[in-house]
C-alpha positions as CSV (number, residue, x, y, z in Angstrom):
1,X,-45.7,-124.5,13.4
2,X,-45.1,-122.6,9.9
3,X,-45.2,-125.2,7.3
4,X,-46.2,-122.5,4.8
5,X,-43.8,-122.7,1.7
6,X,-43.2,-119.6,-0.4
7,X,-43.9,-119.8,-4.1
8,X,-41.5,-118.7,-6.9
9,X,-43.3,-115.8,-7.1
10,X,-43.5,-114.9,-3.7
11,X,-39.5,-115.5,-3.1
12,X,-38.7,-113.3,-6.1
13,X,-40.8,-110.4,-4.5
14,X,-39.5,-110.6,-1.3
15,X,-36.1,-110.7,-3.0
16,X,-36.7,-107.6,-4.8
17,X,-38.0,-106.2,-1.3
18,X,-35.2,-107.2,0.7
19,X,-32.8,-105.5,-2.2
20,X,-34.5,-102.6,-1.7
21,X,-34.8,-102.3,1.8
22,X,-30.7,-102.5,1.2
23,X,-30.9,-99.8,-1.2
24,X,-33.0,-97.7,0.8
25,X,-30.9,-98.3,4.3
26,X,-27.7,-97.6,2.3
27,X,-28.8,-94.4,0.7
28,X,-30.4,-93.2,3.9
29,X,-27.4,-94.4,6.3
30,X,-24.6,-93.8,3.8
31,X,-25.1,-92.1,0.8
32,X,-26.6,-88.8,2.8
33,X,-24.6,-89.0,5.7
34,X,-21.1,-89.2,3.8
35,X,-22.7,-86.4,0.9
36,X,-24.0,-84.4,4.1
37,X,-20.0,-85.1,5.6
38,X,-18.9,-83.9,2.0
39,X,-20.6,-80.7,2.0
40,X,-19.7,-79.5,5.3
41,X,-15.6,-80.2,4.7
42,X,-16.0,-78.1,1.9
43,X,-17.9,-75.2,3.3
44,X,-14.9,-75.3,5.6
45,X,-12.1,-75.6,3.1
46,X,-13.9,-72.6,1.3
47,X,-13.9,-70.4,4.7
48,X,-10.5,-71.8,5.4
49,X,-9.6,-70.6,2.0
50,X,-10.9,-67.1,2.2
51,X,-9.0,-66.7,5.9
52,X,-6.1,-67.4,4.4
53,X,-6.5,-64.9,1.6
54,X,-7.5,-62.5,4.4
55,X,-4.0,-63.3,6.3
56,X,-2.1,-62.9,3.3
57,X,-3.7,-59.6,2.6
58,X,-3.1,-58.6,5.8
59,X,0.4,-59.6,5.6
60,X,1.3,-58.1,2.2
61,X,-0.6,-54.9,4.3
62,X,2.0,-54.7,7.3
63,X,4.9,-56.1,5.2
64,X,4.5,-52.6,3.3
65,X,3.8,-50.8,5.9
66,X,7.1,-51.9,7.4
67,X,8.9,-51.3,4.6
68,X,7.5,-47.3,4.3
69,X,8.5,-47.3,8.2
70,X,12.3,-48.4,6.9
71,X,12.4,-46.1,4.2
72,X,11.2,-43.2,6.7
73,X,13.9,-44.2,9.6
74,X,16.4,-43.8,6.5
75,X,15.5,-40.6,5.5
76,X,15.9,-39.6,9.1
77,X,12.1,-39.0,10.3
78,X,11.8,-39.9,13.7
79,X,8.3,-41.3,15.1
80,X,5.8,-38.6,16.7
81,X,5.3,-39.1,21.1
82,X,1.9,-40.0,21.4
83,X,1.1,-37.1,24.1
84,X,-0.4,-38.3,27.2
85,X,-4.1,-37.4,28.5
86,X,-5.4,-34.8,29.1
87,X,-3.1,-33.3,26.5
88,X,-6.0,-30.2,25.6
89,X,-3.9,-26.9,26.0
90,X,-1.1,-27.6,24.1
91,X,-3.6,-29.0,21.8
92,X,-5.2,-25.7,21.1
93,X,-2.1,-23.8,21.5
94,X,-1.2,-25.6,18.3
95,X,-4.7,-25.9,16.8
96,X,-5.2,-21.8,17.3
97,X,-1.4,-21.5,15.3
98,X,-2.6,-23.4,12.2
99,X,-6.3,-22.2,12.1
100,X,-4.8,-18.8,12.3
101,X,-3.8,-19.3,8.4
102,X,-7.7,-19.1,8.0
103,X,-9.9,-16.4,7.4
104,X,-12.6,-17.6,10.0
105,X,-13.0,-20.7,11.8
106,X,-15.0,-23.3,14.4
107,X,-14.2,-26.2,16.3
108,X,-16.5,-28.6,17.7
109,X,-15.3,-31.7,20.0
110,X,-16.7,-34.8,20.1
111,X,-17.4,-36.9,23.4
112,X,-13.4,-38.3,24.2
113,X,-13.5,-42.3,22.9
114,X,-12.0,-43.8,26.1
115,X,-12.7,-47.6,24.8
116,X,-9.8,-48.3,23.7
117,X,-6.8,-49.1,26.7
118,X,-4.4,-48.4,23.7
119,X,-5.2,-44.6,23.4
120,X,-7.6,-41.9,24.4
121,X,-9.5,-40.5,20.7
122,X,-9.9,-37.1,21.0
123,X,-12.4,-36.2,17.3
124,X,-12.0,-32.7,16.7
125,X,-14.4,-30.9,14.0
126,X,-13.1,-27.9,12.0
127,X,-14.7,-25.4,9.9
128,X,-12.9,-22.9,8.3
129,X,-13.0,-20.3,5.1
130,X,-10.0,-19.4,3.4
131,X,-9.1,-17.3,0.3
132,X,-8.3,-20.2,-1.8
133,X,-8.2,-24.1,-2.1
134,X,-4.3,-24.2,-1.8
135,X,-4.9,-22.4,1.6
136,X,-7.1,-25.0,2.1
137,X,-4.7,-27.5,1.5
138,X,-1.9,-25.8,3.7
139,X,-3.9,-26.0,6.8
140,X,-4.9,-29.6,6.4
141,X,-1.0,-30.6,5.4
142,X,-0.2,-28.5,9.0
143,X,-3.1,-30.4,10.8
144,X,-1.8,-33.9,9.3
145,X,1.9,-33.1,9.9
146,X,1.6,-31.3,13.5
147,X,3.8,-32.5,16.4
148,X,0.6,-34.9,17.2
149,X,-0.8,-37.8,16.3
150,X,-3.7,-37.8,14.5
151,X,-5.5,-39.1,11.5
152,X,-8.2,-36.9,9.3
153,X,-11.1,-39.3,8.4
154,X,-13.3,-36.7,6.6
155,X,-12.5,-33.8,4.1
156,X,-14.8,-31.7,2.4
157,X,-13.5,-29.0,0.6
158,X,-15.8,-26.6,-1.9
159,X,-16.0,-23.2,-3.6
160,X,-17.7,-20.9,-1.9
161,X,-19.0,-18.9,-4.8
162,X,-20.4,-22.3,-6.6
163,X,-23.1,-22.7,-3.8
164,X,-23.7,-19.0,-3.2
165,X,-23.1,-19.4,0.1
166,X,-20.1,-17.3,1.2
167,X,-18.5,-17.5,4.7
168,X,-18.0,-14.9,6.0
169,X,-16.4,-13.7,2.4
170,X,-14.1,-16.9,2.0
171,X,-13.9,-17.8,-1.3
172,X,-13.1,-21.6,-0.1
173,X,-15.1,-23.3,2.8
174,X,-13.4,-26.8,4.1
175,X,-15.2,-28.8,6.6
176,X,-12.3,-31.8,8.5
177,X,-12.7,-34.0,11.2
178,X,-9.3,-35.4,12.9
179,X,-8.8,-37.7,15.7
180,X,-6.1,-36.9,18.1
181,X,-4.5,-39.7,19.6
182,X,-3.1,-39.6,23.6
183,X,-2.0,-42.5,25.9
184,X,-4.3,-42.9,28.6
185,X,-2.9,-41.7,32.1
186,X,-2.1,-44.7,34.7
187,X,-4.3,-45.0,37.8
């Protein structure tokens, strides 16, 4: 058997060894576990955080929006029908009315966005020349306010002299693009 006997030296050695074998398995197994832990809780306090700024905004957002929708409904507007699909004819019936205010224009239509289950996006591009930027103006305000629904998400409006490009002798040449929105049609 062992009879070997360690001597002061040796015991204070493997003290210090044993200590920092301790050290070493409590900063491995602890320390960078529960820092590790620490980190990750506060990544998701800081995303939680910025999702609940996010919400708010969004609510602040629709709370305004339904307040404009109340102050509307007082003043007696009424909400435009979305037409239904394939709602085309009527579409240019009142499309060829407006653009008539024009001097000259085109329209170019973009593929139908069926996606959506919601609504069928109809983009309509329009070109047109008129004899001044207050014409301009009159045509989109007629577009915008028209019996249907739409949204214009591109305007370009410029002075047809300041390019020295005339069209077709329109001193002002605007460049739109609306989406028309109709319900989709049951099957």
């Amino acid at each position: 058997m062992l009879t070997y006997t360690f001597s002061k030296r040796e015991k204070i050695m493997l003290a210090i060894l044993g200590v920092l074998l301790i050290a070493i398995g409590w900063f491995e197994l602890v320390y960078v576990n529960t820092t590790d832990q620490i980190r990750t809780i506060e990544q998701q306090i800081e995303t939680t955080n910025s999702n609940i700024t996010l919400e708010q905004t969004k609510l602040a957002k629709k709370k305004e929006m339904e307040r404009v929708i109340e102050q509307r409904k007082a003043e007696g507007a009424k909400a435009t029908p979305i037409p239904e699909y394939d709602n085309i004819r009527p579409l240019m019936a009142e499309l060829n009315n407006v653009m008539s205010k024009a001097e000259n224009y085109t329209l170019s239509f973009d593929a139908l966005d069926t996606e959506s289950t919601e609504y069928v996006l109809r983009g309509v591009g329009m070109e047109f020349g008129c004899s001044s930027y207050a014409a301009a103006e009159e045509i989109i305000a007629l577009i915008a306010d028209g019996p249907y629904p739409c949204i214009i998400d591109a305007v370009n409006i410029s002075d047809a002299g300041a390019t020295n490009v005339r069209s077709n002798g329109s001193n002002v040449k605007a460049n739109i693009h609306v989406i028309f929105y109709e319900k989709p049609t049951e099957q």
